[in-house]
N, C-alpha and C positions, 0 to 999 in steps of 0.2 A: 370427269365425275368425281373423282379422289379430288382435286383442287377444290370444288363446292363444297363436297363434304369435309374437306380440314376446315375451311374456311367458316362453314355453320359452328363447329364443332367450338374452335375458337372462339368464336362470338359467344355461342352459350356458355361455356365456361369464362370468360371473362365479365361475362353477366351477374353470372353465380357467384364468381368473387367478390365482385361490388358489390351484391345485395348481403353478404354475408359479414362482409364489412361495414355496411351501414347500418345492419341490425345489432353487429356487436359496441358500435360507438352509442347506439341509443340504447342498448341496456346498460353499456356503464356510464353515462350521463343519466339516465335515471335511477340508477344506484347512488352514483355521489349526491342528485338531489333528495334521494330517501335520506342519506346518510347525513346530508349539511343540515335535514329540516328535523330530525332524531336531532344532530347535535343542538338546535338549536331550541330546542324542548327544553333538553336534560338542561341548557345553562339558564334555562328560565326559569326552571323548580326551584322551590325554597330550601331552605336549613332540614325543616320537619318535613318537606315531601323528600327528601332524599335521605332523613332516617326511617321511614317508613320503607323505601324499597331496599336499602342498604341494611338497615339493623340502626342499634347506638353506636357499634364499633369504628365505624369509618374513619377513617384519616381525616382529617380538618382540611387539607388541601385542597380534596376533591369539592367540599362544597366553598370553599372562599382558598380562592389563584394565590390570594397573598402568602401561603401557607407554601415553604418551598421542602420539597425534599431535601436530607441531608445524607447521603446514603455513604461517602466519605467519613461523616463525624461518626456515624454508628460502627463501620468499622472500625477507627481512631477508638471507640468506645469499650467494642469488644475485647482490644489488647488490652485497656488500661484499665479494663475491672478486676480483674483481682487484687490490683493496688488499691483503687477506689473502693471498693467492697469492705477491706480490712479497715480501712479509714474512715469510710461513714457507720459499720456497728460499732466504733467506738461514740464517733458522734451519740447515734440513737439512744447506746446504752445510757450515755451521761445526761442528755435531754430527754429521753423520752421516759425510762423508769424514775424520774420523780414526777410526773405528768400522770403517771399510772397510780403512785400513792395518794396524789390530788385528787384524782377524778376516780379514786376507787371509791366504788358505788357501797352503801351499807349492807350489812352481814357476810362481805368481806375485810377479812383483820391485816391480809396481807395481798399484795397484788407485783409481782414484780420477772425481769426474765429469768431462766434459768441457765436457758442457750438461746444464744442469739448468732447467726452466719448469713449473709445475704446469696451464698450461694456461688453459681459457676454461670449464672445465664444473665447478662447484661440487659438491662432498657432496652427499648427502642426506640429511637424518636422519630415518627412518624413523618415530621412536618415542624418547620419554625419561619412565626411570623415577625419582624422587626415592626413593631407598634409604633415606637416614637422617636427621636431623637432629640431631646432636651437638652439644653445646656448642661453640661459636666454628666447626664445622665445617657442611657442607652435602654431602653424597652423592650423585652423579644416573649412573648409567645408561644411554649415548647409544648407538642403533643407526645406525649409520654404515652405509653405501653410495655406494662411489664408482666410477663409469665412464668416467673424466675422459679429456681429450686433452692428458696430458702430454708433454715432449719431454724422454726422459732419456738419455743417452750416457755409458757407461762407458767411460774408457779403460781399458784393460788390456794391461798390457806383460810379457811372459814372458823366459826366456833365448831362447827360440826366435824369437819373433814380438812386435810390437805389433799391436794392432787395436783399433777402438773398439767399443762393442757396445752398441743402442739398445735399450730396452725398452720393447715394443709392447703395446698391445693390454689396458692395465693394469687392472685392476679389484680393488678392496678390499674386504670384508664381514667387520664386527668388531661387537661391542660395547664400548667404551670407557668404564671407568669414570674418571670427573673428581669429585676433590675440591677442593673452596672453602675455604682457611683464612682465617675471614672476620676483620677489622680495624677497630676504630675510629675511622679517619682514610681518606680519600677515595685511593683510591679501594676502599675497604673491604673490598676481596680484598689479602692479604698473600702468598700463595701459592697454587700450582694444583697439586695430584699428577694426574698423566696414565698411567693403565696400560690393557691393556686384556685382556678377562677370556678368562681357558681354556675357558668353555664360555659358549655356542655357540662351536667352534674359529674362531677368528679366517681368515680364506682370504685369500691376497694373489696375485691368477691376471696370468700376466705371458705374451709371448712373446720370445725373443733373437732379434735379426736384426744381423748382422757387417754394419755400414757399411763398404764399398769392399773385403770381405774375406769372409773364412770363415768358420765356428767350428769349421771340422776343421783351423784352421794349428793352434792350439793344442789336443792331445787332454786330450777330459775337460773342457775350458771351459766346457762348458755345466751339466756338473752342478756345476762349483765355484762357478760363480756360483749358481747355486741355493744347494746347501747354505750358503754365505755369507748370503744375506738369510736365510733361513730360522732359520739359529743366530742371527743379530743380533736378530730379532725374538722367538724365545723366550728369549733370553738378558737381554734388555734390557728389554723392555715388557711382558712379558705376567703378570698377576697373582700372585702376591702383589709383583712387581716392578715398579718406578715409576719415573718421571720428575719431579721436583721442580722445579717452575721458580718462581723468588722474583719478586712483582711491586709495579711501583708504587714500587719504593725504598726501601720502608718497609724497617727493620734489625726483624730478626725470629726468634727458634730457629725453626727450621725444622729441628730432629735427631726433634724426636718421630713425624714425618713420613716420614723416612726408615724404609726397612726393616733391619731388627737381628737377629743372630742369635737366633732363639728356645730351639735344642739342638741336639744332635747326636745323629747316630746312628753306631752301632756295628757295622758289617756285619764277620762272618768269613763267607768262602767258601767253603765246604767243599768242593763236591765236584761233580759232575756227571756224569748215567747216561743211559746209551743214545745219545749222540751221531750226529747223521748224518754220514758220512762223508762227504767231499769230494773224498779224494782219488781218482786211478787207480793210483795204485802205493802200497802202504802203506795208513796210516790217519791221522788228519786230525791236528795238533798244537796242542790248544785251549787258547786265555786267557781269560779273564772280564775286562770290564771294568765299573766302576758307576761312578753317578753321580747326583745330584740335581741339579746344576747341571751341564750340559756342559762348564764352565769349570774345574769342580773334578773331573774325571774321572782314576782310578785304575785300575792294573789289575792283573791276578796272574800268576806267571810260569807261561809255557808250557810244556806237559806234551808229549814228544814222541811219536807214534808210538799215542795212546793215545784212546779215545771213553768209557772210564768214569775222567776224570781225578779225583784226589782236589788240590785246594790248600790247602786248610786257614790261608789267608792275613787278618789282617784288619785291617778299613781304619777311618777313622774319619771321617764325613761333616756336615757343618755343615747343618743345615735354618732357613729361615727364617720356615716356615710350615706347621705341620704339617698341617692340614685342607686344603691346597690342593697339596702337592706331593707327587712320588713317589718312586721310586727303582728306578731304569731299573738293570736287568742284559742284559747282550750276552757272548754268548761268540764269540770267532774263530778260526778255523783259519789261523794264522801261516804264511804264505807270503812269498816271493819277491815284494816289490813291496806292490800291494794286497792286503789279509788279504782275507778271507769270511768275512760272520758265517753262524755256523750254527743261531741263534738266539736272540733277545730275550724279555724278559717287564716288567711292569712292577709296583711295588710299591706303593700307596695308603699315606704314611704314617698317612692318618687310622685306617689300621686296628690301628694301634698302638697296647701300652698303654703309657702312662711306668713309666719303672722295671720294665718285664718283660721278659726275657731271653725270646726265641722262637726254635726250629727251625721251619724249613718246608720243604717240597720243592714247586718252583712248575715248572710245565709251561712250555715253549719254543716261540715262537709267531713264524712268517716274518714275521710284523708286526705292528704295533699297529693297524693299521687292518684289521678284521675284512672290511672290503669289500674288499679289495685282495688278499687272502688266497685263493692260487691252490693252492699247494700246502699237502692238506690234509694231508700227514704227518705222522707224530709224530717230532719234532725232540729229542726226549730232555726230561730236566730239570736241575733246577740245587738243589741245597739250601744252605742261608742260616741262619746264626745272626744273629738283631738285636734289637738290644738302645737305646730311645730315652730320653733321656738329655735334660729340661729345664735351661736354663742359667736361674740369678739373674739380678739384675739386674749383676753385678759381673762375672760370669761369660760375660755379652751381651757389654758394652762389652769387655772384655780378647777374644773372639773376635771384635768387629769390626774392631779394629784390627790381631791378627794376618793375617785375611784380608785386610785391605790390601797389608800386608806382603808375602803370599806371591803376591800378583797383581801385586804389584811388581816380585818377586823373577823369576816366569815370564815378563814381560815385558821383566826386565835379560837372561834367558837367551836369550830368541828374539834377541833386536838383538845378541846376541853369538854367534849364530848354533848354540849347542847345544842347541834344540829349534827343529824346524820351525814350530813356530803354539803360542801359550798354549792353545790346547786340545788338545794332546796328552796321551793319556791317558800315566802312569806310576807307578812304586811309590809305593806310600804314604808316601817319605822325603821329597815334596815336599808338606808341608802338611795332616800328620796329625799335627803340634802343635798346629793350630785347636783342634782337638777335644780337647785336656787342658787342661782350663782349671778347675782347682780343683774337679773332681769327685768326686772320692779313689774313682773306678772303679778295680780292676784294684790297685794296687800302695797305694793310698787316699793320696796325693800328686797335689795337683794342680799341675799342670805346663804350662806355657805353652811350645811351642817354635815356633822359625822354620821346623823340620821340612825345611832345603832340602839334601841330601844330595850329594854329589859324583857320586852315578850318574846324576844328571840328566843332566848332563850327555853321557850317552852317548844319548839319545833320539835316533832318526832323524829327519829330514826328507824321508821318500819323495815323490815327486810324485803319486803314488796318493793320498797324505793328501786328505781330504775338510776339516778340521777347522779351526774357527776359533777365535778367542780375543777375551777381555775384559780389556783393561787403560783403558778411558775414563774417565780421573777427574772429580772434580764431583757432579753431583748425580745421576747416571746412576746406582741402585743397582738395577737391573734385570736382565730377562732374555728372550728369545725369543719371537715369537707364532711360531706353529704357523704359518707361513703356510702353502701349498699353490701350488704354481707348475704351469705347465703343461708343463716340461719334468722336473717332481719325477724323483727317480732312489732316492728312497733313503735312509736315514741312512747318515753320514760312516764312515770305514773308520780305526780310531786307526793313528798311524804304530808301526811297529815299534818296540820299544825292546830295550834288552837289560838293562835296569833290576833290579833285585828289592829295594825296598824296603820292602817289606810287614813290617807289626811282627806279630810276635805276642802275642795276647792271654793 
């Protein structure tokens, strides 16, 4: 009887095991296939479904493999910033405080640092992609994150007031492309181009706090200094616009490097329908202004009293890059002091064909940034004649050296005090001989002018201007990051002018 009953007993329990064992293989075989058909979700999401679950912050790795951690260089990094640290505020100081004098916005007299330290807390670099390998060149892809404890102080001197203004709380997120012009001689980098790219938007998050003062002595201080880094960094840095810096000594061209005109476009204005109104008495008095570079901004004469204006005005714009830039239109309602835009739109050159003359009617939109976008009205539209115009090679260089010219010429005008800031917007008499440069468009004579008209001259300098300028010579041939600040306000408001230099086509 003991012998049957071990013998059951055995049996059940060896029963019991197997079945305990094969329910544990088939929950983890149905876990790994939870887990393989999850993973194979998450690598199917796009860019935008995984800033949506993620945030904007994320590492670039996670959503493109090409993106390798570097977690070696960032320690290599952490030893060797306090070297570096000392060596780039010198940089900053000697590039970037005449940048500050350039692009200081009007009813500012003085714009510059007081203290500058970048601090004790090193970058981080997230993730680096190796993009290309060129002959004599090397491409890489750097995601940058910085939460540093810098100590910056601007002074800022108005008619009204001096004060200094520290900026707290700084934190960076870009991707930065660096190129290697690589050399035969030690130390076998000749040159380094430094830009850093339009997409993912580059963020620069800051707070102002008035050392021993205010920032209601000087009104509007705070958005100026905003809009000032904000144009500096799209105007200056940010893709297809670069930073050249020659190293090591070596004597070297470094022009192939630089950015060159590639064409021009040919915007007429036609026209504009449904306007919203601004005013309380009457009806609103709207300009258009465009632009592809803020620096080279133009605009059309104000229509009064009117929300279906026709201008029929047009202008002629230099691109340096057509797959990566746009062409921003604003229309304002001309007032007393600061204007109102009454709507923007923006224009993707890459949608262009060369050599085709296009109409279009483009809807007017309170912002470029969809998320920001409170009021969902309809703000009218705006219709556009454009026409994109590739330059030769002969054609490049004769446009790059007029655009010197006329960045020269808006910078002799500001220090002589008939335009408030090089980025004020005005008729196309200042610098719409860029764009004839042996095209034989239009009249089929190609024409190279200085384009700088006497009615420049008559540009305001309101204190409401928003707007800064580019005149930084050298190897600066750049343009703007997008940064984002924590007191953002807006894009700039052009100063008044009473200009009309618009050519017709």
């Amino acid at each position: 009887m003991g012998l049957i009953s071990g013998i059951l007993f055995g049996i059940i329990f060896g029963v019991a095991i197997m079945a305990a064992w094969a329910r544990m293989m088939t929950h983890r075989t149905s876990k790994r296939v939870a887990k393989a058909v999850d993973m194979k979700l998450l690598g199917s999401l796009s860019r935008e479904d995984l800033i949506k679950i993620c945030g904007d912050n994320f590492p670039q790795w996670i959503s493109f493999p090409a993106f390798e951690q570097v977690k070696w260089l960032n320690k290599l990094l952490g030893k060797m910033w306090p070297f570096i640290a000392e060596a780039a505020t010198m940089v900053i100081r000697d590039s970037v405080e005449p940048l500050l004098e350039d692009y200081r916005p009007p009813g500012i007299t003085s714009l510059k640092f007081s203290k500058l330290t970048l601090g004790n807390v090193a970058p981080k670099i997230e993730g680096i992609r190796v993009q290309s390998f060129k002959e004599g060149q090397v491409t890489m892809d750097v995601d940058l994150r910085w939460g540093g404890d810098p100590n910056i102080v601007l002074g800022v001197t108005a008619l009204v007031a001096s004060i200094p203004i520290q900026l707290k709380d700084l934190q960076v997120f870009t991707v930065a492309r660096v190129i290697f012009q690589l050399a035969d001689e030690i130390p076998c980098i000749s040159a380094v181009v430094v830009a850093l790219l339009a997409e993912p938007k580059p963020r620069i998050d800051y707070t102002l706090k008035a050392v021993g003062g205010s920032l209601t002595a000087i009104p509007g201080l705070s958005d100026m200094i905003d809009d000032t880094v904000d144009t500096i960094v799209k105007d200056m840095l940010q893709w297809p616009h670069r930073i050249v810096v020659p190293i090591g000594g070596i004597p070297v061209d470094i022009s192939d490097l630089e950015l060159k005109p590639q064409g021009k476009l040919i915007v007429t204005v036609v026209k504009a329908t449904n306007l919203k109104n601004k005013e309380l008495i009457g009806k609103s008095d709207p300009y258009a202004t465009i632009h592809i570079r803020p620096v080279f901004k133009y605009k059309t004469k104000a229509i009064e009293n009117n929300l279906n204006p026709v201008w029929d005005q047009t202008f002629e714009l230099i691109a340096e890059d057509k797959e990566t830039q746009s062409l921003t239109i604003e229309v304002f309602d001309k007032d007393v002091g600061q204007d109102e835009r009454l709507g923007l739109v923006k224009l993707p050159l890459s949608s262009l064909e060369v050599g085709v003359t296009k109409e279009m009617e483009l809807n007017l939109l309170s912002s470029l940034d969809t998320l920001k976008v409170k009021d969902k009205k309809d703000r009218g539209s705006i219709t556009l004649k454009v026409h994109y115009y590739e330059f030769n090679k002969e054609e490049q260089m004769a446009a790059l050296e007029e655009e010197k010219k006329i960045m020269e010429e808006r910078k002799r005008l500001k220090e002589a005090g008939m335009i408030g800031s090089t980025m004020d917007a005005v008729g196309s008499g200042l610098g719409a001989g860029v764009g004839m440069v042996g095209t034989g468009i239009g009249a089929g004579v190609g024409l190279v002018g200085t384009g700088v008209t006497s009615g420049v001259g008559m540009v305001g300098s309101g204190f409401g201007a928003m707007g800064s300028g580019l005149s930084k010579a050298g190897r600066f041939m750049g343009r703007t990051i997008t940064g984002q600040t924590s007191k953002r306000s807006g894009s700039s408001t052009p100063v008044n002018s009473e200009t009309d230099g618009s050519k017709q086509q």
